[in-house]
Legacy VTK file of the C-alpha trace (Angstrom):
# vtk DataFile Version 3.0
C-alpha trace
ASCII
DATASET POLYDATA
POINTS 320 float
83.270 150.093 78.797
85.879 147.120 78.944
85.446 146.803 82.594
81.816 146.835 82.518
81.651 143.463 80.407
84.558 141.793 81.688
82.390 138.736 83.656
80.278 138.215 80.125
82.365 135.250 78.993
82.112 134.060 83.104
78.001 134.384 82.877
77.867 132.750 79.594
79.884 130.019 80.515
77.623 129.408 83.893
74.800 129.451 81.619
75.802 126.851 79.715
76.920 125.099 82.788
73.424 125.502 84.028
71.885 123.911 80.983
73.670 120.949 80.998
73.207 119.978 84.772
69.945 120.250 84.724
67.286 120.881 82.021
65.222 123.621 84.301
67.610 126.234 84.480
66.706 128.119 81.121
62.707 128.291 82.561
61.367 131.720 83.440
60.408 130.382 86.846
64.267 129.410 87.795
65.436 132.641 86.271
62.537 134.404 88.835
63.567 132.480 91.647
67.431 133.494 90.943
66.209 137.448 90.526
64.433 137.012 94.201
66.811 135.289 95.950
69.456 137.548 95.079
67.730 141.072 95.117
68.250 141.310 99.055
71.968 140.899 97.999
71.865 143.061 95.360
70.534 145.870 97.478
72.843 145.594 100.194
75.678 145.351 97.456
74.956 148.348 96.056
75.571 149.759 99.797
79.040 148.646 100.348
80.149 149.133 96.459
79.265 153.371 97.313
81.464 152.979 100.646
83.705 151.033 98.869
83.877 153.650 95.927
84.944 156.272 98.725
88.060 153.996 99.943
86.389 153.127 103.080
84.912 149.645 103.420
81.623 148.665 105.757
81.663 145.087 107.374
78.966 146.230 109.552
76.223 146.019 107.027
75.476 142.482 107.241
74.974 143.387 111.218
72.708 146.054 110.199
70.482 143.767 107.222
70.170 141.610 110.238
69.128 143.842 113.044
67.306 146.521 111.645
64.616 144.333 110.103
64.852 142.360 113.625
63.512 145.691 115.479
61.172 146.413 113.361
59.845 143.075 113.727
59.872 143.067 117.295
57.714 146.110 117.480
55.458 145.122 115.393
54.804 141.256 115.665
52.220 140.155 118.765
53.967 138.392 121.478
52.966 134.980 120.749
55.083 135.599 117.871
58.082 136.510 120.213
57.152 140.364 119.763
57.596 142.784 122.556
53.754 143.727 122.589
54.081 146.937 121.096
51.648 145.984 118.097
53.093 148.687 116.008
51.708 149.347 112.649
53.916 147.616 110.019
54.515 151.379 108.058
55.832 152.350 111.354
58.077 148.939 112.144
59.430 150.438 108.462
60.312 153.721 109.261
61.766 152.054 112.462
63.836 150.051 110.376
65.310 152.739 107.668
65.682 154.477 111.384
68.171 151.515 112.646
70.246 152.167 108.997
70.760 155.515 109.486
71.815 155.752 113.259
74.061 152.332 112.408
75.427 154.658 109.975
75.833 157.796 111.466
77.448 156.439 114.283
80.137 154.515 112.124
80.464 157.361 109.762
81.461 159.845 112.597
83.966 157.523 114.541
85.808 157.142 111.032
85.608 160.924 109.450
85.119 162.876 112.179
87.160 160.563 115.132
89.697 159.216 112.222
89.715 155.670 113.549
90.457 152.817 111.525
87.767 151.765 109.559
88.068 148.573 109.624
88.113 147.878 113.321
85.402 150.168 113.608
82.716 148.724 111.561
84.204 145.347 112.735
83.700 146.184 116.680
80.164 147.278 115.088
79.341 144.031 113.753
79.619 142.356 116.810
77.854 144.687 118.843
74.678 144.657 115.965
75.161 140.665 116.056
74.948 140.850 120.053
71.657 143.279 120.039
70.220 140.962 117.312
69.928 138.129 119.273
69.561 139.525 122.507
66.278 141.733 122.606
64.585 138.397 121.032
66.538 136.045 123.445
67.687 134.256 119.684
64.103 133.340 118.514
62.987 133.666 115.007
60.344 136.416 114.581
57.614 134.837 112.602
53.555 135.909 111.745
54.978 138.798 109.961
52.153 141.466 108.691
51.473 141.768 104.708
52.607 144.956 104.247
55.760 144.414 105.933
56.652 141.206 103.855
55.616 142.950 100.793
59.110 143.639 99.009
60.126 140.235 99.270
57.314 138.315 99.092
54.974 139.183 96.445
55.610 139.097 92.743
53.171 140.064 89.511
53.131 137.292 87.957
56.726 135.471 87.294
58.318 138.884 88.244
59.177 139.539 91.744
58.526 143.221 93.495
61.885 142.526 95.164
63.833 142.411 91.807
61.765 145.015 90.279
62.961 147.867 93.610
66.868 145.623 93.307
67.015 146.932 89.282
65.420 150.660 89.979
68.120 150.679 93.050
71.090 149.603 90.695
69.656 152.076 87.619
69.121 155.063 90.171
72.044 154.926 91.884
74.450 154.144 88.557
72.739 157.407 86.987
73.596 159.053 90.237
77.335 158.291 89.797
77.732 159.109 86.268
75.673 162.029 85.921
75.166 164.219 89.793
78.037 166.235 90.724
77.690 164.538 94.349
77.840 161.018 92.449
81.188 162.522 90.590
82.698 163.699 94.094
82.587 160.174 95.316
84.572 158.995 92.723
86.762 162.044 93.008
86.886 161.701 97.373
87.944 157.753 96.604
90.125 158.784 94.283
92.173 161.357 95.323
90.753 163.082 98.859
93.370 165.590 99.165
92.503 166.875 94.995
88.815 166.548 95.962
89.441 169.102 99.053
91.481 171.135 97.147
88.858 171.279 93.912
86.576 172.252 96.952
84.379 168.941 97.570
83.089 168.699 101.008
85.168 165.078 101.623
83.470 164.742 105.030
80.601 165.410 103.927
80.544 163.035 101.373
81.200 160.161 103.527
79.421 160.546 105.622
76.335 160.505 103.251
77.324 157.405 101.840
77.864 155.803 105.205
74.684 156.546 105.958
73.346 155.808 102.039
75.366 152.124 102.604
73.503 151.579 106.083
69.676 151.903 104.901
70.331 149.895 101.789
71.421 147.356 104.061
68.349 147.764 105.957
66.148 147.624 103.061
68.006 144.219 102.032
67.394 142.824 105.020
63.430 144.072 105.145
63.411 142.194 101.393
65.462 139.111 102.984
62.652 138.934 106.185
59.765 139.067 103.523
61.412 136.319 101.339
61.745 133.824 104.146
58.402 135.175 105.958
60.493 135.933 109.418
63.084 137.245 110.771
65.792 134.739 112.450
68.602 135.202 114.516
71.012 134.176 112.106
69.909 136.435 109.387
73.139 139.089 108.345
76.031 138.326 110.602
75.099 133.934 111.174
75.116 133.960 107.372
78.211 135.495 107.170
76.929 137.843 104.045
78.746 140.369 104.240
81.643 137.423 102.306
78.977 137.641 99.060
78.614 141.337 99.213
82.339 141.999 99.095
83.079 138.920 96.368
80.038 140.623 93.926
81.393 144.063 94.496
85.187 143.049 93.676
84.412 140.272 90.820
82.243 143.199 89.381
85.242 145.800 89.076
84.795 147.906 92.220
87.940 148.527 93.509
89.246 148.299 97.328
91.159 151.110 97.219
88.243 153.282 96.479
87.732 155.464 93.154
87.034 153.000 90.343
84.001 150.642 89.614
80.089 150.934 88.676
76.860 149.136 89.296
76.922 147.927 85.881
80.186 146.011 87.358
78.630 145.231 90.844
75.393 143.738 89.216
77.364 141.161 86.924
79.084 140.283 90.638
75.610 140.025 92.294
74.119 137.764 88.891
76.830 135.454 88.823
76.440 135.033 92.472
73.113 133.910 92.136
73.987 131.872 88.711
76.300 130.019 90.866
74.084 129.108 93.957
71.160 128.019 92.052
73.447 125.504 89.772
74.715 124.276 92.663
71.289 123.426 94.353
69.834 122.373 90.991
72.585 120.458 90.493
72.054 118.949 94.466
75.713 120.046 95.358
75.757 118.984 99.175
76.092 121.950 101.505
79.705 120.643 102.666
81.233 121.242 99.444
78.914 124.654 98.465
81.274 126.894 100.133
83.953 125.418 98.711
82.680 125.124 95.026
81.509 128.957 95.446
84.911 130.141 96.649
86.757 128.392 93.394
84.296 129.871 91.300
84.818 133.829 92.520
88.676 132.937 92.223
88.123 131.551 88.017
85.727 134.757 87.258
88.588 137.472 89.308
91.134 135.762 86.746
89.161 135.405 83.745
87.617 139.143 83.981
91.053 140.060 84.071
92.447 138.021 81.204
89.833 139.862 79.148
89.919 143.100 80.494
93.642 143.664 80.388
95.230 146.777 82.151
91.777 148.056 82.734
91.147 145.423 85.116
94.184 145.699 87.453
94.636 146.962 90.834
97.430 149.183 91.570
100.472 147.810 93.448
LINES 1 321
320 0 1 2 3 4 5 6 7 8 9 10 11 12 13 14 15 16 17 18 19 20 21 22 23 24 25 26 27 28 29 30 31 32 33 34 35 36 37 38 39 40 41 42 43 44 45 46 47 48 49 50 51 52 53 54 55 56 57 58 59 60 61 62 63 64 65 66 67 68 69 70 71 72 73 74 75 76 77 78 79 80 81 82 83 84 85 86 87 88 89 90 91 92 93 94 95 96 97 98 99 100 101 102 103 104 105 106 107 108 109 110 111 112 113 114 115 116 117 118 119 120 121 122 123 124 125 126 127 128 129 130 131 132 133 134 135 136 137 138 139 140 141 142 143 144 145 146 147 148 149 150 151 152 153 154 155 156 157 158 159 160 161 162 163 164 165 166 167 168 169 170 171 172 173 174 175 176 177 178 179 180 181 182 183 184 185 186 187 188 189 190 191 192 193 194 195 196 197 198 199 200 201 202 203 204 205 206 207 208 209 210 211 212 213 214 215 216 217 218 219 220 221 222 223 224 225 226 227 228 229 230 231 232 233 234 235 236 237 238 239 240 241 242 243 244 245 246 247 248 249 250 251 252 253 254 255 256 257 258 259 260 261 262 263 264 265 266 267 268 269 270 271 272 273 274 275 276 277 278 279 280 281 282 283 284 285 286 287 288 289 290 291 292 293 294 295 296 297 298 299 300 301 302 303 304 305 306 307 308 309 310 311 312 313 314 315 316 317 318 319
């Protein structure tokens, strides 16, 4: 329980922050536009906080929240719209696009279980190749003129509430009653923490990561479908030009998921992903310039790593 409210004094803080630099921070609008921006992050995070949960680690999803989206797109836009003419129905371009997830992670899961390569260099040499295929099938044009239904996650809200952060909460809910309660969602922790006790106790340990390989790659993909809705295309530099795969691992890690696999929750990993977005929209609303955002964010991950574990103590540690 200690770990799971370690960034509290951090998010209070930042809201008071937010209240002194500027006076529209505590509206419902600004506290909207926060949940929307940073559902399409929250998604993905959930994604690499499973993998990470398992002792692997997944730099390839911000390759695949990039591409897959960017396929579907490209079958389904017209080609005045930089489409390939295919016209597809926008349900379709979808299935196309939870498609892309899975093979991304299929592939990556069976080079690292079943060829036992490094993990790293694998979903590394994967990034590049995503970020290569990305840009090249649309020759680096933005996709643009893209269908309602398509946009839908994260575009449309009912009223103040956006659709995008109403699927981001029933994703973080789902898969943190998953963990704690499914004996699959127990042999993840078990696989990260221990493999050789999880083979012995009779868990399937390949089989386990390689589901949540795969589980990690289609969350991606449905961030990025929410991310192409948001911004109403689909550019070039969405995923790997953003570098955003740096946000997904700073949310998972300042939330109390642990590198080494075994230890963390999504009650953890969505404090990470809030503060995230608590930070960014001070720093807009507070008309930062984008030279020193980077910066600024950086400092800020650092203070909330060391505060969390002032308060948490012990619980908070990772092992030497």
């Amino acid at each position: 329980m200690l770990r799971e409210v370690t960034l509290l004094p951090v998010l209070v803080l930042l809201i008071v922050v937010g209240s002194v630099a500027n006076p529209a921070f505590l509206t419902l609008s600004n506290f909207a536009g926060i949940g929307q921006q940073s559902s399409a992050l929250g998604v993905t995070v959930v994604g690499e906080s499973l993998i990470l949960l398992i002792g692997g680690m997944d730099l390839s999803l911000m390759g695949t929240y990039g591409l897959a989206p960017m396929v579907a797109a490209w079958l389904i836009v017209p080609v005045s719209a930089y489409g390939n003419g295919a016209d597809l129905s926008p349900y379709v371009g979808i299935l196309v696009l939870l498609a892309v997830g899975v093979a991304v992670g299929m592939v990556n899961a069976l080079l690292i279980v079943k060829g036992r390569l490094n993990g790293f260099i694998v979903t590394l040499g994967m990034t590049i190749v995503l970020a290569g295929l990305q840009n090249g099938i649309v020759k680096a044009q933005s996709l643009f003129n893209l269908p309602y239904a398509f946009s839908y996650l994260g575009l449309v809200s009912y009223g103040e509430l956006p659709v995008s952060l109403i699927v981001a909460v029933v994703i973080f809910v789902a898969t943190g009653l998953f963990l704690r309660y499914h004996r699959t969602g127990r042999a993840i922790y078990a696989v990260g923490g221990n493999p050789a006790a999880a083979r012995a106790a009779g868990i399937n340990v390949d089989r386990v990561k390689i589901g949540v390989y795969v589980a990690g790659s289609v969350l991606a993909a449905v961030g990025g479908l929410m991310e192409a809705g948001r911004v109403s295309a689909v550019t070039g530099q969405q995923g790997y030009g953003e570098g955003i795969i740096f946000s997904v691992f700073a949310a998972a890690v300042i939330g109390g998921v642990s590198l080494k696999g075994g230890r963390g929750n999504m009650v953890g990993a969505a404090s990470g992903v809030i503060l995230l977005g608590i930070v960014q929209d001070i720093l807009d609303l507070a008309n930062v310039s984008d030279y020193w955002i980077e910066a600024v964010n950086g400092a800020v991950i650092l203070f909330a790593l060391v505060l969390a574990r002032v308060v948490g103590g012990e619980s908070t540690a990772e092992e030497g």
